[in-house]
C-alpha positions as CSV (number, residue, x, y, z in Angstrom):
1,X,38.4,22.9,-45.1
2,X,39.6,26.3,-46.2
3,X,39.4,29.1,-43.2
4,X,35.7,27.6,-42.6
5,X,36.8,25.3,-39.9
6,X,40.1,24.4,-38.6
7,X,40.8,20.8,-38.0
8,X,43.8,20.6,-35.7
9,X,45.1,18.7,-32.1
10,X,45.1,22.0,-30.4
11,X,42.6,24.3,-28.4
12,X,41.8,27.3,-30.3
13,X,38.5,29.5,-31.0
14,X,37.3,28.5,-34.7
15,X,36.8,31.3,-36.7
16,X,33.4,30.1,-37.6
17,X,31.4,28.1,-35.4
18,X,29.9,24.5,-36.5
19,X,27.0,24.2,-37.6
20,X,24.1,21.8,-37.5
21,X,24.3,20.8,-40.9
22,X,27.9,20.6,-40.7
23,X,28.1,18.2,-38.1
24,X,25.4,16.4,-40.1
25,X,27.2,15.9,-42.8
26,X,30.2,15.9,-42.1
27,X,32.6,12.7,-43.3
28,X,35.8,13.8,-43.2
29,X,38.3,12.3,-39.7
30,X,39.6,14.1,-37.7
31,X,38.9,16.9,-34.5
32,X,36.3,19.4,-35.7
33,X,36.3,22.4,-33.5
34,X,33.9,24.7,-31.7
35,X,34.6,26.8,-28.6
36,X,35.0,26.5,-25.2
37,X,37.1,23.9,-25.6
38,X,34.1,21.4,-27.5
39,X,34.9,19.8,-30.6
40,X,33.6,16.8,-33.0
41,X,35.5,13.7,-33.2
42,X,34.9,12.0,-36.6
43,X,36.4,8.6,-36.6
44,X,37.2,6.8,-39.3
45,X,34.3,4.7,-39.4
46,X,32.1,7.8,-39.8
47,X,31.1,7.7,-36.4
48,X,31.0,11.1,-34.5
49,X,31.9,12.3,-31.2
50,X,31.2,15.3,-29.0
51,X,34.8,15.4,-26.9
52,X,35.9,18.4,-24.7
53,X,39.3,19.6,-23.7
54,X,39.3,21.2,-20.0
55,X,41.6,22.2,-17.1
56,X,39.9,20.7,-14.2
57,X,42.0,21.7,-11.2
58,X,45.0,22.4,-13.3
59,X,45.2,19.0,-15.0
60,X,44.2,19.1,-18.7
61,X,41.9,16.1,-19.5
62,X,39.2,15.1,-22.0
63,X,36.1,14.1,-21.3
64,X,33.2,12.3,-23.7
65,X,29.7,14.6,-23.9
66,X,28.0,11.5,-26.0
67,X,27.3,10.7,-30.0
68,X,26.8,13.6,-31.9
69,X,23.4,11.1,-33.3
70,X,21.7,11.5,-30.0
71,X,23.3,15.2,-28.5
72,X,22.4,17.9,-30.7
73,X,25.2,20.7,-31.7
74,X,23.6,23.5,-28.9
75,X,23.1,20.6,-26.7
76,X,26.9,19.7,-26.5
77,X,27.4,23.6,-26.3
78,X,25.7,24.4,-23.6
79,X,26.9,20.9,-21.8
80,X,30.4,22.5,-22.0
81,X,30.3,26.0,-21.2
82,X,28.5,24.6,-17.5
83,X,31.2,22.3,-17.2
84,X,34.0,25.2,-18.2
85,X,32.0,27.0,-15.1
86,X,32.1,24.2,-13.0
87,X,35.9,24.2,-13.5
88,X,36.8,27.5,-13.3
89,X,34.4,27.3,-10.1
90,X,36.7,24.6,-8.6
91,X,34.0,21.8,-9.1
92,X,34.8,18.5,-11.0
93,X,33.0,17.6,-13.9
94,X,34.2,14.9,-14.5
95,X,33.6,13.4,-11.0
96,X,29.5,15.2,-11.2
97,X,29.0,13.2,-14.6
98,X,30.1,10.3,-12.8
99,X,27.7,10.7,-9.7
100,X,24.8,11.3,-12.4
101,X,25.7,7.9,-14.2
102,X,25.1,6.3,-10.8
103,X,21.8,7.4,-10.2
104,X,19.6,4.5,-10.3
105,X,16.2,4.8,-13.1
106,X,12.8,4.6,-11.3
107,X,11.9,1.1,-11.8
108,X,16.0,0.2,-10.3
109,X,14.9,2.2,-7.2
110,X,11.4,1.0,-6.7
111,X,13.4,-2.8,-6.9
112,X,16.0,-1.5,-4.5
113,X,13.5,-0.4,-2.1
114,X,11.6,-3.3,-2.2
115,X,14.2,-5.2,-1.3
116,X,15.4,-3.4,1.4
117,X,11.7,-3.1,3.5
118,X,10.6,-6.7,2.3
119,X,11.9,-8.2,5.7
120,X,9.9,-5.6,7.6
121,X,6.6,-6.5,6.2
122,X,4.9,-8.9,8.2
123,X,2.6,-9.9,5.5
124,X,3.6,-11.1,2.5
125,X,0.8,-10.5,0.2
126,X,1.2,-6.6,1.2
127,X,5.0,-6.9,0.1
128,X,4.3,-7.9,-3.6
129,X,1.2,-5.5,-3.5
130,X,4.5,-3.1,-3.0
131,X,5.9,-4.1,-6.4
132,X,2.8,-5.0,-8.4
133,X,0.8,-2.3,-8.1
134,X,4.3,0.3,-9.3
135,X,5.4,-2.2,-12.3
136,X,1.9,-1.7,-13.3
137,X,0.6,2.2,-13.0
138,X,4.1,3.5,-12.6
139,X,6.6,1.5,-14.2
140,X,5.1,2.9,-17.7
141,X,5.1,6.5,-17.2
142,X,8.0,6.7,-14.3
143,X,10.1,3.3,-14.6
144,X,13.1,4.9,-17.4
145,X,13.3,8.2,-16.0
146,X,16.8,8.8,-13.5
147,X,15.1,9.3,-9.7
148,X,16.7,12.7,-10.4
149,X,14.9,13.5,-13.5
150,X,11.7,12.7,-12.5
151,X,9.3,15.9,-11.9
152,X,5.6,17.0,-10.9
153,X,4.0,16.4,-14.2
154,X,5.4,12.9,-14.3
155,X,3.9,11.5,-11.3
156,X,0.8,13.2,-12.9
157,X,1.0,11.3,-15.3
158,X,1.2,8.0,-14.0
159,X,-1.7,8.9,-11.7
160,X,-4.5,10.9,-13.4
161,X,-5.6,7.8,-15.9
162,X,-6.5,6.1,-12.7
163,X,-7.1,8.5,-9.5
164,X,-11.2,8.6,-10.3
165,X,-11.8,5.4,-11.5
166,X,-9.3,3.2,-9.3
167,X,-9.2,5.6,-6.1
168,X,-7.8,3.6,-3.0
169,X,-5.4,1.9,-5.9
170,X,-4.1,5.5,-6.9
171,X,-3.8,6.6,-3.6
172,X,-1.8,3.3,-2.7
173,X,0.4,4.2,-5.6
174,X,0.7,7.9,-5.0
175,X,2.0,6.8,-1.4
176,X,4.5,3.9,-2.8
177,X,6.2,6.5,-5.4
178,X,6.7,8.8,-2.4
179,X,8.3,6.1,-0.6
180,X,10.9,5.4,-3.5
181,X,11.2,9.4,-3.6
182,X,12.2,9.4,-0.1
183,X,14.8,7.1,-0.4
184,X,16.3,9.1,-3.7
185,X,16.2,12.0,-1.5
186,X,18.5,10.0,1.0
187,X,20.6,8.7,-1.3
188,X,21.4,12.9,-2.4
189,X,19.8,12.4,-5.8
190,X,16.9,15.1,-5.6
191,X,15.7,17.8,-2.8
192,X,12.4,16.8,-3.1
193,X,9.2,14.7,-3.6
194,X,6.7,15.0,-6.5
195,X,4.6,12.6,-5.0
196,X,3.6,15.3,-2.6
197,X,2.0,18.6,-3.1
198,X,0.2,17.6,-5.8
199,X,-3.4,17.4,-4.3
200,X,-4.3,20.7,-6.2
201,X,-3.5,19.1,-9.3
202,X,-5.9,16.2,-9.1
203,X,-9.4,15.9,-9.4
204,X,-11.6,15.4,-5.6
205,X,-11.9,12.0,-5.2
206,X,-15.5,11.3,-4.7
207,X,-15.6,9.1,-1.6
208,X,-16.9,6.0,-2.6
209,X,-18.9,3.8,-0.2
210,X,-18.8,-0.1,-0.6
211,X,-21.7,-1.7,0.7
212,X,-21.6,-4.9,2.1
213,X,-24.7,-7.2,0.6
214,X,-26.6,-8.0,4.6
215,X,-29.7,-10.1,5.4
216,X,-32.7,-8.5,6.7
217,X,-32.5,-9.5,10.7
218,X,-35.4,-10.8,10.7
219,X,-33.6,-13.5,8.1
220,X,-30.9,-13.9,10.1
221,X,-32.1,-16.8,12.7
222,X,-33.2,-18.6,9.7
223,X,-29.9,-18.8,8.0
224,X,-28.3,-20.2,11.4
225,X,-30.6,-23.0,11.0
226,X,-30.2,-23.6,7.8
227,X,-26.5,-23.6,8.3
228,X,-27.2,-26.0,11.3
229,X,-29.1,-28.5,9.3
230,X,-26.5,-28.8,6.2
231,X,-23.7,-30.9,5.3
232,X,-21.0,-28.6,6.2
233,X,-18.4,-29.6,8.6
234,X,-19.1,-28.7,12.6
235,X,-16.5,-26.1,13.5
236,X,-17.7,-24.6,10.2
237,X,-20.8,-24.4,11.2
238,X,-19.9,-23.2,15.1
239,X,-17.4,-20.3,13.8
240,X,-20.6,-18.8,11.9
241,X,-22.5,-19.1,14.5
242,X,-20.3,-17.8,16.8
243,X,-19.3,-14.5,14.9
244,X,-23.2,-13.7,14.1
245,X,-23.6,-14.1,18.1
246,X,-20.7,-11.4,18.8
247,X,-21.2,-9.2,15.9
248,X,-17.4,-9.9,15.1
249,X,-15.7,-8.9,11.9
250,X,-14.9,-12.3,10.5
251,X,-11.0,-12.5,10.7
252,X,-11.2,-11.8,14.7
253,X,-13.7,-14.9,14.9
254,X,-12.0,-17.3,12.7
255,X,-8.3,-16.5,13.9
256,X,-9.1,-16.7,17.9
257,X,-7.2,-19.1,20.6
258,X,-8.4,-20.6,23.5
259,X,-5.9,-18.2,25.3
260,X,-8.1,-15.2,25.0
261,X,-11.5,-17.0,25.5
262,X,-12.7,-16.9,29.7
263,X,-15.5,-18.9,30.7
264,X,-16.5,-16.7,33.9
265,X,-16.7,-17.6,37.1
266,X,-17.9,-21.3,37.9
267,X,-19.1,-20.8,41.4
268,X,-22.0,-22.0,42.6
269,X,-23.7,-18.3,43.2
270,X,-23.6,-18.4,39.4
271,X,-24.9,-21.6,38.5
272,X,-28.2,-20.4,37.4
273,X,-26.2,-18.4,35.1
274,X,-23.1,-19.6,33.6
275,X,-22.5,-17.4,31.0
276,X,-23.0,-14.4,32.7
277,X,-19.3,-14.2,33.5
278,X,-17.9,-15.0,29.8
279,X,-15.8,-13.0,28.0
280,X,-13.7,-12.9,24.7
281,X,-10.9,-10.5,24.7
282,X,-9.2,-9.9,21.4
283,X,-5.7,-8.4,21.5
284,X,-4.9,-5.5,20.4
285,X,-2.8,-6.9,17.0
286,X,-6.1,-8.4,15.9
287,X,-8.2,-6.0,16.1
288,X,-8.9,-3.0,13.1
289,X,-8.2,-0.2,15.3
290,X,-5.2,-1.6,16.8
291,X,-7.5,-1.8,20.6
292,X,-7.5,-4.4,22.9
293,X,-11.6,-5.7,22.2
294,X,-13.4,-7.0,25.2
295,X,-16.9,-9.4,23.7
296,X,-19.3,-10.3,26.3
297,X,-20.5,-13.6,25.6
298,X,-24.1,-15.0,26.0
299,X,-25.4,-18.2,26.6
300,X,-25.7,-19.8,23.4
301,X,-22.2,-18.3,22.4
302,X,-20.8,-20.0,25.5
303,X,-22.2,-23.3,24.5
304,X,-20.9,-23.0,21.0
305,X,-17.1,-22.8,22.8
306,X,-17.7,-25.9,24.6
307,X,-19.2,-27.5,21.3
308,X,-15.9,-26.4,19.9
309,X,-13.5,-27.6,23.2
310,X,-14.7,-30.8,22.3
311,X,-13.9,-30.9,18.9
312,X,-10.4,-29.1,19.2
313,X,-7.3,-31.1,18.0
314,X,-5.4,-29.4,21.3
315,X,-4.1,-27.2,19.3
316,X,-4.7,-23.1,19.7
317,X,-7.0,-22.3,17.4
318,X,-10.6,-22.8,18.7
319,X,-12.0,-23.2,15.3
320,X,-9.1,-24.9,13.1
321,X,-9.4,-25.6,9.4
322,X,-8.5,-28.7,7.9
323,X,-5.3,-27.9,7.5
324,X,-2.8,-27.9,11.0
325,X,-2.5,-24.9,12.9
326,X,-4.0,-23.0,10.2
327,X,-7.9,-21.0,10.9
328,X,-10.9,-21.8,8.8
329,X,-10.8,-19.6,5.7
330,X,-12.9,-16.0,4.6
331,X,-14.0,-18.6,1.7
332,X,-15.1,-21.1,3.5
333,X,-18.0,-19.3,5.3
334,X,-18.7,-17.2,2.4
335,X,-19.2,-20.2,0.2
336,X,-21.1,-22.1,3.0
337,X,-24.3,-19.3,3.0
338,X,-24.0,-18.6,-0.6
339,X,-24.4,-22.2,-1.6
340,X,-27.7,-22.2,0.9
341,X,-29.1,-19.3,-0.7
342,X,-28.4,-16.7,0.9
343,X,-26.8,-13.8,-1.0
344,X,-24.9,-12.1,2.2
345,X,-21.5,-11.4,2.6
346,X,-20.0,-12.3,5.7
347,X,-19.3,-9.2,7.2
348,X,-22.8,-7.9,6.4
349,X,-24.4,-10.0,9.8
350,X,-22.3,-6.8,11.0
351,X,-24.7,-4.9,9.7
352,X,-28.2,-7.2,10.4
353,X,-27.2,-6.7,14.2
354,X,-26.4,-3.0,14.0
355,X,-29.8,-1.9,12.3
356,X,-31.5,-4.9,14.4
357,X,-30.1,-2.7,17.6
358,X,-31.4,0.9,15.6
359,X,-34.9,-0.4,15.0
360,X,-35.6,-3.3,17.7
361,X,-33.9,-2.3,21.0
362,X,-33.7,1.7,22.7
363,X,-29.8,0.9,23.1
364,X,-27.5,4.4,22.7
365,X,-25.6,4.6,19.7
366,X,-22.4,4.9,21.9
367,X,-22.9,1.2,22.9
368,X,-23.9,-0.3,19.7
369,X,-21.0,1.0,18.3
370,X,-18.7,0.1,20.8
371,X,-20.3,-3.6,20.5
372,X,-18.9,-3.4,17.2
373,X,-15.4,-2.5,18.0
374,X,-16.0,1.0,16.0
375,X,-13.8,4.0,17.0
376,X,-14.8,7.4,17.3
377,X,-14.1,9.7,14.6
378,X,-14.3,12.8,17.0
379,X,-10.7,13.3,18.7
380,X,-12.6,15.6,21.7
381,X,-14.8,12.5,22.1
382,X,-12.7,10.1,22.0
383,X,-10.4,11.9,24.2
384,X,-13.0,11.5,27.3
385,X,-14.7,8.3,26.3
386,X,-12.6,6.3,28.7
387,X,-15.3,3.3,29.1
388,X,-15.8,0.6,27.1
389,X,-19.5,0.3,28.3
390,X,-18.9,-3.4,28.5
391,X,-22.2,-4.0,31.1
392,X,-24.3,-2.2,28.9
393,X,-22.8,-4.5,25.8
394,X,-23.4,-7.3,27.9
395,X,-27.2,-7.0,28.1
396,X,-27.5,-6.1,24.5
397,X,-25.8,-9.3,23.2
398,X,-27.9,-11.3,25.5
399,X,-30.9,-10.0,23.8
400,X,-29.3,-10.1,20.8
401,X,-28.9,-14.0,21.4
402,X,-32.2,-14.3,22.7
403,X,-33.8,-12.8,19.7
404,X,-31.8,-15.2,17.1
405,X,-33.2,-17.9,19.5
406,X,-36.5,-17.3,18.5
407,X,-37.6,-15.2,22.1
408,X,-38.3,-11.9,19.3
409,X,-38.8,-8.5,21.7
């Protein structure tokens, strides 16, 4: 080695520095020295070291800074002069190398997490949604990376391929790798949360409206009697009925219990009128908006509950499926009209009655879109719209059932 380099057990200062092609080359065994206490351990089997010798509160110790194959010569240098600081600072570099070791990658975190909140989702389909929807958009461009490393321009990445063509998907994702962030930033690992912030460097989402396919409502009665006259089962036939009636979003129709329906007052006084007492009131918990929903219903809708008593296996449900305790299926009704001919989707009858109610009836907007179950968008509005106008919804779904009954106004 000459005076070049010195190759020795002991700390000096080299009078040369290594080089890069040096420590590329290099064959020989032994401790190859830099500065600040860095040096090059070539081991006999060729492979190479970067090792450095350091007082870290006054104990003299070694510590590994990785193979000289994947940490570059002015990589190792500057990993040792900020762990000569950190020790002459009082820190522990050793014990902060440790600590970074521990920090879990992305995809470990997003597991972890998953996990941990599972129990807390109440449905189960949202809980692998969780996972899914991060091993696929984010697990490619996130899922190596230590939570610590991650920056800005990563989450970028994973989003922008999708944020304009897949938009309530990216936003779902965008909000799931800010959860993960959060829990990084509990665990001590970062400060912060690139999920966040980062509006001004994505594209405006375009606000995409999905239409639901609807009949005219003038087709509507026919469909029910279509419906009436095929070979589907009875209670399948009564739920349809029965949510077209009310106007209600299909999940509230199909999932409701004898418990919430009331069949009015039976007195005499309203005899002539049976129905005009009935009422379906959906809790809160099933209902979009998280509000209790109060349904007047009219007389055929009335009729159809009784239809249905009859039928009911005493069980809860006032239109079961086949299977026990469990509600007639989305699918079912879909599949019923669309193998009749008619190319609706079930929450479009949502629709036939609200622009039956614009163009047929002189009803306020404020009632026809309490009728169905909408919430005001204004917060001053909403703030002193204390009524549900349930009267005034009253005598609109009467007319509404008299008009599918063939008495057109």
């Amino acid at each position: 080695m000459g005076d070049q380099y010195v190759t020795t057990t002991g700390i000096r200062t080299p009078k040369k520095a290594l080089t890069a092609a040096f420590v590329r080359t290099v064959t020989e065994a032994g401790k190859h020295f830099d500065g600040n206490g860095l040096f090059l351990k070539v081991k006999a089997n060729g492979a190479k070291q970067w090792v450095q010798r350091i007082t870290i509160r006054s104990k003299r110790t070694e510590m590994g800074l990785g193979s000289a194959d994947l940490v570059s010569l002015s990589e190792a240098r500057e990993a040792a002069l900020q762990n000569l600081k950190l020790a002459r600072a009082g820190g522990d570099p050793l014990r902060a190398k440790r600590e970074s070791q521990a920090v879990l990658t992305f995809k470990e975190a997003a597991h972890k997490v998953h996990e941990l909140q599972k129990p807390s989702w109440s449905n189960p389909k949202h809980a692998a949604q969780f996972i899914s929807t991060l091993e696929t958009y984010a697990f490619p461009a996130l899922g190596n990376y230590k939570m610590s490393e991650i920056t800005t321009a990563d989450v970028l990445a994973a989003l922008t391929p999708i944020w304009l063509t897949k938009q309530e998907t990216a936003r779902r994702v965008r909000q799931r790798i800010g959860v993960v962030m959060k829990w990084g930033i509990a665990q001590g690992w970062r400060q912060d949360n690139p999920a966040q912030n980062i509006d001004q460097a994505l594209p405006k989402q375009t606000k995409a409206v999905k239409h639901r396919k609807a009949l005219p409502y003038s087709d509507v009665a026919t469909c029910i009697e279509v419906v009436k006259a095929s070979g589907a089962g009875r209670t399948t036939k009564l739920a349809l009925e029965f949510l077209i009636l009310t106007a209600a979003r299909s999940g509230e129709a199909r999932e409701a219990v004898w418990d919430e329906i009331s069949f009015g007052d039976p007195s005499p006084a309203n005899s002539a009128n049976p129905a005009n007492q009935a009422e379906w009131v959906i809790p809160a918990q099933r209902m979009k908006m998280k509000r209790e929903h109060r349904v007047p219903l009219c007389a055929r809708a009335v009729e159809i509950l009784r239809e249905a008593k009859d039928l009911s296996d005493g069980g809860d449900l006032v239109f079961a499926g086949t299977k026990q305790s469990k509600p007639l299926s989305d699918m079912t009704l879909s599949k019923l009209v669309k193998e009749l001919g008619f190319d609706v989707d079930i929450h479009g009858f949502r629709t036939s009655f609200r622009t039956w109610v614009q163009e047929k009836t002189d009803t306020s907007r404020e009632v026809a879109e309490a009728a169905l179950a909408h919430g005001i968008k204004d917060a001053s509005e909403a703030a002193y719209a204390r009524s549900d106008l349930f009267e005034k919804r009253r005598a609109l779904m009467d007319d509404w059932g008299s008009y599918l009954a063939g008495n057109k106004l």
